[in-house]
DRENLUM-208409 format. One record per residue (C-alpha): chain; x, z, y. Coordinates in nm, 2 decimals. Each point is the difference from the previous one (the first is absolute). Layout:
# DRENLUM-208409
A, X, Z, Y;
...
END
This chain:
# DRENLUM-208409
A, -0.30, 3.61, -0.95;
A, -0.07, -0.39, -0.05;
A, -0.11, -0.06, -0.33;
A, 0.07, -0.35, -0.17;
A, -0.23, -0.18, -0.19;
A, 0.22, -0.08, -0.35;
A, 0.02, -0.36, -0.10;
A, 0.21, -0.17, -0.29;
A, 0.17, -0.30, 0.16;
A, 0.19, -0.20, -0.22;
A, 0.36, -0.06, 0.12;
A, 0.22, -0.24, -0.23;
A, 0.41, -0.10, 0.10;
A, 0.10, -0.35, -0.06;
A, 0.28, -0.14, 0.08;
A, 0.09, 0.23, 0.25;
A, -0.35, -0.01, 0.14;
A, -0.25, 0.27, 0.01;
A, -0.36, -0.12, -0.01;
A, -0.26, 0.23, 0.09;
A, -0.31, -0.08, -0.16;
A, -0.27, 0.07, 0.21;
A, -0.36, 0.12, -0.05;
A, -0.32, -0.16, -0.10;
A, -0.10, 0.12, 0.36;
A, 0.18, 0.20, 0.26;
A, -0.21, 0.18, 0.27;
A, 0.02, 0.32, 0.22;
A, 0.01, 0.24, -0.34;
A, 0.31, -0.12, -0.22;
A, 0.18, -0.14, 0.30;
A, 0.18, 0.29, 0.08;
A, 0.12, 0.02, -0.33;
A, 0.11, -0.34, -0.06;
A, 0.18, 0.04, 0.34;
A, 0.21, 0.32, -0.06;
A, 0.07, -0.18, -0.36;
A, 0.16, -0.35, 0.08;
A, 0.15, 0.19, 0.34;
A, 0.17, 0.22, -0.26;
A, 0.11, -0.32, -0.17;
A, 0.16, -0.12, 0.25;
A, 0.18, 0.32, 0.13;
A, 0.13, 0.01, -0.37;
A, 0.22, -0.27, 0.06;
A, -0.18, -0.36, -0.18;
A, 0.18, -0.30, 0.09;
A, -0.30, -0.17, 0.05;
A, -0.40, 0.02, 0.04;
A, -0.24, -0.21, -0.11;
A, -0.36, 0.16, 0.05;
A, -0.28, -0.18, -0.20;
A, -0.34, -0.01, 0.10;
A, -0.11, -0.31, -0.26;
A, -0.21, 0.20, -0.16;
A, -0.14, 0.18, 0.31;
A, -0.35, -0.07, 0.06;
A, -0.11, 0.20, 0.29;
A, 0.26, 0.11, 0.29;
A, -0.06, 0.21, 0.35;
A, 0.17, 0.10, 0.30;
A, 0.19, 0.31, -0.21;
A, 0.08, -0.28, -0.21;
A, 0.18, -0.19, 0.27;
A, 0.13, 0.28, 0.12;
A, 0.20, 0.09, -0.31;
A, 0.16, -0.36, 0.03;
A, 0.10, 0.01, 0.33;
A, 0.17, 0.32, -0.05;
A, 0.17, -0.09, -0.32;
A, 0.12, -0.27, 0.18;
A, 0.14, 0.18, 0.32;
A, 0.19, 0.22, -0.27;
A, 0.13, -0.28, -0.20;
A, 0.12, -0.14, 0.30;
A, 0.18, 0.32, 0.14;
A, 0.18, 0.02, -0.31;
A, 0.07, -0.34, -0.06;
A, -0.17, -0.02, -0.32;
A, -0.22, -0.40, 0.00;
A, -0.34, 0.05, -0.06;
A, -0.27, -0.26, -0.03;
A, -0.39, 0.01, -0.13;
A, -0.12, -0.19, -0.29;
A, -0.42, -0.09, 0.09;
A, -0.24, -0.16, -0.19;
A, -0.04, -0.41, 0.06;
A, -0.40, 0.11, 0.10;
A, -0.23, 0.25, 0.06;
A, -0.07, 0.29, 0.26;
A, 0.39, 0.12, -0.01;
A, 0.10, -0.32, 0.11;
A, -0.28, -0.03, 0.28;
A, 0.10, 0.32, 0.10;
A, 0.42, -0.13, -0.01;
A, -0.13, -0.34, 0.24;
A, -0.22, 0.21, 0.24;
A, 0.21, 0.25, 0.10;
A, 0.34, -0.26, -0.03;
A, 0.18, 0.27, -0.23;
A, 0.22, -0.28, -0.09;
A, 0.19, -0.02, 0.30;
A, 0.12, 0.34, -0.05;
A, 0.04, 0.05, -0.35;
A, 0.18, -0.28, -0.22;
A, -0.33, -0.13, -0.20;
A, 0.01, -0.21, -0.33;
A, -0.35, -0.10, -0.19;
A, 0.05, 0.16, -0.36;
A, 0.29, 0.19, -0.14;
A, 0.32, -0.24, -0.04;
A, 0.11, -0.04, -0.36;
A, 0.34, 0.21, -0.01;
A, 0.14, -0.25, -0.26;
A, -0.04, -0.28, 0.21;
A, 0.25, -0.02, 0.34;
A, -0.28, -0.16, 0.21;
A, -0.21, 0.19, 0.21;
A, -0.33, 0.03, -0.02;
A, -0.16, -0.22, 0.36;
A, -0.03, 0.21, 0.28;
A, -0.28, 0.02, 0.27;
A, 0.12, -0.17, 0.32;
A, -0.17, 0.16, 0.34;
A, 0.08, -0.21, 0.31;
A, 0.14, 0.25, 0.29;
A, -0.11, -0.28, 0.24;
A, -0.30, 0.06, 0.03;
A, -0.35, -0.23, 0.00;
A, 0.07, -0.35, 0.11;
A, -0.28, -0.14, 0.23;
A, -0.14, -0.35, -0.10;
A, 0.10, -0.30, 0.29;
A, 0.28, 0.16, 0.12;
A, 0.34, -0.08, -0.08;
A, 0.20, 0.35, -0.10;
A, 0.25, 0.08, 0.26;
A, 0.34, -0.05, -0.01;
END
């Protein structure tokens, strides 16, 4: 029998959007159960996901790995999900080296639910690295 580490996430609706507040860290013991927690979100039937890490301060692979898999759910049932990161600091190293970005809609900070603008998103290039004297090809 697996045994789950307990941990008391947050988890606020606004708007019609769920936020998951995340952590002060997120590692190998409480991933599992912030996994089976925002997966059971999900399956519940939210109309949307946002899962915030801005106060995060230390993130691993399990952490990652509960974000991808959120996000393959969310995506098989339709539901939009996107991840709210802090402007600096070792979660957002950790968003720019592995390029979680392209995957996963990013924004820096929570967006304020009163306003209707969107909080800026992280823009990945797909492209790929441009080498210097060459023209790109067309």
């Amino acid at each position: 029998m697996r045994h789950l580490s307990t941990v008391d996430l947050k988890v606020e609706e606004s708007s019609g959007v769920t936020v998951v507040h995340f952590p002060e860290e997120v590692d190998v013991v409480n991933a599992p159960a912030i996994r089976e927690r925002v997966l059971r979100l999900l399956n519940s039937g939210v109309s949307e996901m946002v899962l915030d890490l801005t106060g995060t301060r230390f993130l691993d692979s399990a952490g990652l790995h509960i974000i991808v898999r959120a996000h393959g759910r969310g995506t098989a049932l339709s539901i939009p999900l996107s991840v709210a990161i802090p402007e600096e600091g070792m979660v957002r190293r950790v968003f720019d080296l592995t390029a979680m970005a392209r995957l996963v809609p990013t924004t820096v900070g929570l967006p304020d639910p009163r306003s209707a603008a969107p909080a800026p998103s992280l823009s990945c290039s797909t492209a790929g690295p441009r080498r210097r004297g060459r023209k790109p090809r067309r």
